[in-house]
N, C-alpha and C positions, 0 to 999 in steps of 0.2 A: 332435693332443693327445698330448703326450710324460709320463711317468711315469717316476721314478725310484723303484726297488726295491731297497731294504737289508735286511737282517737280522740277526741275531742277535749283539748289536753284546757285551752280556754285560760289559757297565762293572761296577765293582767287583772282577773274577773277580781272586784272589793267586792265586801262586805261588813256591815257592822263599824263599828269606830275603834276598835281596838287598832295599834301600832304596833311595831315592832321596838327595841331600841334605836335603829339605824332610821326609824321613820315611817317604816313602810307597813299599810294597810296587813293585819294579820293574817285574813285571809288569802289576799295577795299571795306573800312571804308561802301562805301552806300550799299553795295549787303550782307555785313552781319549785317546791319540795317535793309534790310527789309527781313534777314531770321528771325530775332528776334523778329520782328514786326508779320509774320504770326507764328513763336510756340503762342504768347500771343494771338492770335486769335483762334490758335486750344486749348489750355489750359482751354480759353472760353467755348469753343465749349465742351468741357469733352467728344470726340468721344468714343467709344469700342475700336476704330483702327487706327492706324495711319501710313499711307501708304506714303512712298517715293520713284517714279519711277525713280531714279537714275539721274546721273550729280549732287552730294554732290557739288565736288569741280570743279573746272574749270581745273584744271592740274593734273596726277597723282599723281605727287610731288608737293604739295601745300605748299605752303606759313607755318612757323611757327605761325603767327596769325588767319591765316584761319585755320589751325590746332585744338589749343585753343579756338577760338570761337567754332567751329565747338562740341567738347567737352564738355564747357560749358553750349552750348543751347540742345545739347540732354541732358545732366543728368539734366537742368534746367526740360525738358518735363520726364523725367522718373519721377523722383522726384513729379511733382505736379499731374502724372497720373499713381499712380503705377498698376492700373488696366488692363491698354490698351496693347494690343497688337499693339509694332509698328514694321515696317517692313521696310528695306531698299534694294534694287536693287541696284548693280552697275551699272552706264552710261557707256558710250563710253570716257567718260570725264575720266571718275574713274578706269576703267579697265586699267592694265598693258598687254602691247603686248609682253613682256619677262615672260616665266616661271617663272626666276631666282626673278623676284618683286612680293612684296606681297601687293595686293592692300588694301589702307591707311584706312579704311572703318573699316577692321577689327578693329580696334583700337576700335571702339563702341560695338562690342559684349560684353563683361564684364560690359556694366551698364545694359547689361538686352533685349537690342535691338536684333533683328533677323536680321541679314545680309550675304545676297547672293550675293557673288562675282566673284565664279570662275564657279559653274554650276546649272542648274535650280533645286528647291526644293519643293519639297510638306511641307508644314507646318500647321499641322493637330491640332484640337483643340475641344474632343472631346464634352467637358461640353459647348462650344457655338452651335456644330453641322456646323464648320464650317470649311473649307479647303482654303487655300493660296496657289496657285503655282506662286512660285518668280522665275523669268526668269532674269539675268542680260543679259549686251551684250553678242554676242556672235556670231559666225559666220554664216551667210543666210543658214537657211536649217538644223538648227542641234538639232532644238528645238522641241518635238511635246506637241502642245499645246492643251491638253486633261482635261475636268474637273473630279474631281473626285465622281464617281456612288455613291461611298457611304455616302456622305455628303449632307446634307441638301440646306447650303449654299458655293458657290462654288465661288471665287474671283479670278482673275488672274492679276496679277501684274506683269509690263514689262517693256522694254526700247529699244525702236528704232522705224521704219519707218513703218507704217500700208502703203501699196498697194494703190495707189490711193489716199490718204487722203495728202499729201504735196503739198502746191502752190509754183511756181516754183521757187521762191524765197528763198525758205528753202530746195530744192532739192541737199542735197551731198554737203551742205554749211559749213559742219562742218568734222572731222573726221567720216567717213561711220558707222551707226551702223546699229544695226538687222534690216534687211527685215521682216515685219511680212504680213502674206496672209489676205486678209481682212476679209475672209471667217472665218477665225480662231477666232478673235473677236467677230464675229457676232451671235457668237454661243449660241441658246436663253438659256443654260446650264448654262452661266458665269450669274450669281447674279450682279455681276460688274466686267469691266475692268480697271484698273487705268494703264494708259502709260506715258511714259515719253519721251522726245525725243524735240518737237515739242514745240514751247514758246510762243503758243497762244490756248486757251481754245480752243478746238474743240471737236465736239462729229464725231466719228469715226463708232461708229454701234448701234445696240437696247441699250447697257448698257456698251457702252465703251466710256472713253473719256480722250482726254491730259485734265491736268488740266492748261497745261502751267508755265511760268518760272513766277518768283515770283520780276525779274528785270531785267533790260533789258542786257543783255549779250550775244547778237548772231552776226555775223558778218554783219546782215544788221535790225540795228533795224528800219530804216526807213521804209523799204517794212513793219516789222514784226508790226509798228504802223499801218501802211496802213492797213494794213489785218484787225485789231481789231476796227479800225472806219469803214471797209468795215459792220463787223459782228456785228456793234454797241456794241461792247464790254466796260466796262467800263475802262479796263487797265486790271493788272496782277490780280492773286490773286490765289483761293483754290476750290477743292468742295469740301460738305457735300454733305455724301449718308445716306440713309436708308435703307440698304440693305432688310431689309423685307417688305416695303411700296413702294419702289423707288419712294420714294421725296427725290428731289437731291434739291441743294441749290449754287450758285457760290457764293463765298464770295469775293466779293472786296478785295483787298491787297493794297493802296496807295503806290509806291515808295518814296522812300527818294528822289530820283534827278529828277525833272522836265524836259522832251524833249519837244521839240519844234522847230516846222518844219515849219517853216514861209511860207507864199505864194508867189508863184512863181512868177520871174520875168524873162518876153520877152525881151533881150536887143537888140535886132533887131533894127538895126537905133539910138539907141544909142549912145552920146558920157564918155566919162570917167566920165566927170561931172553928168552928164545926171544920169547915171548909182549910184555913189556917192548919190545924192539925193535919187534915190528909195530906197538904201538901208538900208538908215538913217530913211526916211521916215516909213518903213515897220518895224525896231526894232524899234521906237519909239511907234510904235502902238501895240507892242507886248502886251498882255493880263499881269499883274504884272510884263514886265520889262524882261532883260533878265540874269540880275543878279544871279547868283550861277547855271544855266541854262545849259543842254546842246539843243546847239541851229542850227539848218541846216537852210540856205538860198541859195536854185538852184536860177541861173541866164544862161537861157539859150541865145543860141544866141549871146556868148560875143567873138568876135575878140580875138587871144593872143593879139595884139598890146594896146587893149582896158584895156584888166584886166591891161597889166605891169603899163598902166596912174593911175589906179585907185589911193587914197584917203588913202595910206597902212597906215599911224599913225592914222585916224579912227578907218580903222581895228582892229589896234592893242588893242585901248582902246575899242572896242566892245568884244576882247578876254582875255580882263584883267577882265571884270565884268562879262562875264557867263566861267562858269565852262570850255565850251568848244565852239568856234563860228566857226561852220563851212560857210564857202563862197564858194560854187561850183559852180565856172563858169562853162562853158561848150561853144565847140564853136559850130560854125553854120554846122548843119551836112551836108555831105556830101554826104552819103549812103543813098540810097531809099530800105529800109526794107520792104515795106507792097508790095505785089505779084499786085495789080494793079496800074493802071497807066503805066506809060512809064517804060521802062527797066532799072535798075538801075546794081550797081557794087553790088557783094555779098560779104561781108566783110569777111575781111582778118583776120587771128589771131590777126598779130598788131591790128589792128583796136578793135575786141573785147576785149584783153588785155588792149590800151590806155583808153577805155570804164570804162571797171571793176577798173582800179586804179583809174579812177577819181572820182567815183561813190564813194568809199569806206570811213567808215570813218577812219582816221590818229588821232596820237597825234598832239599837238598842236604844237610842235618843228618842225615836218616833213611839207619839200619843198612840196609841190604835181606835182611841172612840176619837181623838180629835180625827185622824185621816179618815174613818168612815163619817163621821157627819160631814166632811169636806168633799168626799166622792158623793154624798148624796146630794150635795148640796150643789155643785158642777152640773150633778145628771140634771136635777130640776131645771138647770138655768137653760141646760142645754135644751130639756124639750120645749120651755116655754117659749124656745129661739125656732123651734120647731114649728109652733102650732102659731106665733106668727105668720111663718113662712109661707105656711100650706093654709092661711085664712085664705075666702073666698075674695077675690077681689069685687068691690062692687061696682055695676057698670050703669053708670045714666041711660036711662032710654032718652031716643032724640025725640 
């Protein structure tokens, strides 16, 4: 009995201003090319099972096309597998925080699909001798995650945070979902775990494992490339199980958009020119160019006085050929972080706030020094709302 295991597929997610011709946001267009690209790989594949740990869409309320497609590539997958059993969880992405909303998902139960949105289900099936407990989000603590004694083969199917298993890069980087105990996973009971949550393949216990996002859609893809060349990973993609053998299988997934993360440049000593040529230098040597690309180049070490000289109609036509160019300057730090050596200041809110805005990526239309002097300038208003707040009130003696 084989199972294929997807996640966090996040149809509708924008990005950037680029369009299509027909209108639609580009990177839209690419995150529901490569959900299309892995059904034809599970189709392939002709699993028993077809597992989706939740994050369908990227907003509760999605997009009218991410709608539509979303519809059309499952009954595409009902349609060419009328046999499998496929199953879907809602995410934290997908789940409604109002009673009064009915999360969008349901919309696929009528071709046939199994979908758990609002509480966890046992989904019992007695001619394979096998048991599903679908778990969507849901709040820390309210889940118990038990397999079932009288089933043969026992699968648990989830969405959110396994204990220990997040690098700190993805920690509470998104809207908070389920806490799960790690012990709970581990439980040699589960045949497999398939989770969802986390958007890089990781195995989490004996028989548990994210399969990961299938493109890149999380608020810091750059750590979450990091991570995947840390674990020599080939990029996104899928697994195949065999739940009676446990030979598992990660199946590549190629994205439609190309990132790239060019090598760093020290501008220490540095002048504006100076600076100009490395950078020229460094996209010219790019691997095929950087063309339809999204493309990040850190330049640490650069003076403001330094970036405002730089070479901006360069720039510009470096941002007209890739999809998206990011330029992160960065200036000369000031803060001594690491606990040895001389004593250093411990940074301030400002200080990790002007950090986090610089670090992040933007559309291509946004300032980056306007947004950080606007986030700074918010924080100030917000404390000085603060230290009203908490003044001492004074009291007349009688």
């Amino acid at each position: 009995m084989r199972l294929a295991h997807l996640s966090d597929l996040h149809l509708g997610f924008r990005q950037f201003q680029r369009t299509t011709p027909e209108g639609i946001n580009q990177r839209e267009a690419d995150v529901a090319a490569s959900f299309a690209r892995a059904l034809d790989r599970v189709i392939e594949l002709r699993p028993d099972l077809v597992l989706i740990a939740g994050d369908v869409f990227h907003t509760v309320r999605p997009t009218n096309p991410a709608i539509l497609h979303a519809f059309t590539q499952f009954s595409r997958l009902v349609r060419a597998l009328p046999d499998a059993i496929v199953v879907v969880v809602a995410g934290n992405h997908d789940m409604p925080r109002s009673s009064e909303t009915t999360c969008i998902l349901r919309l696929f139960a009528p071709l046939g699909i199994h979908v758990v949105d609002s509480a966890p289900r046992r989904l019992t099936f007695p001619e394979r001798d096998l048991s599903i407990l679908a778990v969507p989000d849901l709040p820390p603590g309210t889940v118990q995650l038990e397999p079932d004694p009288g089933a043969k083969h026992n699968v648990l199917l989830l969405h959110g945070e396994v204990e220990g298993a997040m690098p700190p890069h993805a920690r509470h980087s998104d809207r908070t979902a389920l806490t799960i105990p790690a012990a709970a996973v581990s439980a040699p009971e589960w045949n497999y775990v398939a989770l969802g949550h986390y958007h890089v393949y990781k195995r989490v216990g004996p028989n548990a494992y994210y399969s990961g996002a299938l493109d890149y859609t999380s608020t810091n893809v750059w750590s979450e490339i990091e991570e995947q060349r840390s674990q020599k990973l080939p990029g996104k993609g899928m697994i195949e199980r065999n739940i009676l053998t446990g030979k598992q299988t990660f199946h590549p997934l190629p994205v439609v958009r190309e990132f790239v993360d060019l090598p760093r440049i020290d501008g220490r000593g540095m002048s504006a020119s100076d600076l100009d040529a490395a950078i020229a230098a460094l996209v010219a040597r790019a691997p095929g160019g950087i063309d339809a690309k999204v493309v990040r180049l850190v330049a640490r070490n650069v003076p403001r006085h330094v970036a405002r000289e730089l070479d901006h109609r360069a720039l510009r036509e470096m941002q007209r050929k890739a999809l998206h160019f990011h330029l992160d300057t960065r200036r000369p730090e000031v803060i001594r972080r690491d606990a040895s050596g001389a004593p250093g200041r411990r940074p301030s809110l400002a200080d990790m706030l002007r950090e986090s805005l610089r670090g992040r990526m933007l559309a291509s239309d946004i300032d980056r020094d306007a947004l950080v002097d606007l986030g700074l300038h918010y924080l100030r208003e917000a404390e000085l709302v603060g230290a009203v707040r908490d003044r001492p009130t004074a009291v007349e003696e009688p």
